[in-house]
Every structure is written in C-alpha cells, then in structure tokens.
C-alpha distance (Angstrom), angle and dihedral (degrees) to the residues before:
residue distance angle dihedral
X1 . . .
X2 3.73 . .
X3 3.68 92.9 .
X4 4.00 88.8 54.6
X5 3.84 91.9 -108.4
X6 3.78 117.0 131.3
X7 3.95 130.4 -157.1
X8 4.00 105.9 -76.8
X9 3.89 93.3 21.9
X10 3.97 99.6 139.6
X11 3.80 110.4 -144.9
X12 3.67 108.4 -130.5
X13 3.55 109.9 166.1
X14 4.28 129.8 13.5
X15 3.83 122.4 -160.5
X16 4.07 86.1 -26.2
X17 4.10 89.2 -45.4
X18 3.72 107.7 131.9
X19 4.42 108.3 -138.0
X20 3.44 109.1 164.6
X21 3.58 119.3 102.9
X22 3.65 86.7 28.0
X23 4.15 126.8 117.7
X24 4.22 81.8 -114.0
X25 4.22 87.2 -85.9
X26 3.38 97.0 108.1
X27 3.83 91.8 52.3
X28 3.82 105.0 35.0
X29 4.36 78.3 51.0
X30 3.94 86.8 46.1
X31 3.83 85.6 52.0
X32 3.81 113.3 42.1
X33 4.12 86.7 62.1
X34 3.98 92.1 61.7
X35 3.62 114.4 103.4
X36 3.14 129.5 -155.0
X37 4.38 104.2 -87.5
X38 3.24 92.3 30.9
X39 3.62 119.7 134.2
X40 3.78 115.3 -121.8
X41 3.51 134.2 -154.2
X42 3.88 129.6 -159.2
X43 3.77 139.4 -172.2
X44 3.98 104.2 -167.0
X45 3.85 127.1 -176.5
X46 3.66 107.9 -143.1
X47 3.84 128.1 174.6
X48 4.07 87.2 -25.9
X49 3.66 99.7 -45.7
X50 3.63 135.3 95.0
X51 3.92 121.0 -124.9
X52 3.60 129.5 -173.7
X53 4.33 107.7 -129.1
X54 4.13 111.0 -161.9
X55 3.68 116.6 -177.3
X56 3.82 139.0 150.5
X57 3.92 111.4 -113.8
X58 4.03 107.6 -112.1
C-alpha cells in the first residue's frame, strides 16, 4: 500500500521492464536488482486503466 499499489493491481511494466505475459521471471529478475534508494517506476493495470506507480525502494 505504501508503494501506491492496491490488491488486484496487475504489474505490467517495472523501471521500463516489460512483465506481463511472463511466468513472473522477468519480474522477480526485474526485482532482486533494486536496492534499497532506488527510485522505482511502475506501470499498473487497475480496473481497465493504466496508472503510472513512482516510489523510492525501502
């Protein structure tokens, strides 16, 4: 919730990384090289429409 996402937000896109469509590879990979500061950038698909999510990785 911190981050902005809600429950059923699908995860589309991470810091320009496309993940959807994918057996949850590409974004576990996408992921494990955040550090902690880093800024992060989502595109989520929520209810139909598709928001942009920025947060700063804790």
């Amino acid at each position: 919730m911190r981050a902005g996402l809600m429950s059923g937000d699908i995860i589309e896109s991470l810091n320009g990384m496309t993940v959807t469509g994918q057996s949850g590879r590409k974004l576990f990979k996408a992921m494990a090289a955040i550090r902690t500061g880093d800024s992060v950038r989502m595109t989520v698909l929520r209810g139909g429409k598709r928001l942009s999510v920025s947060m700063v990785a804790g």
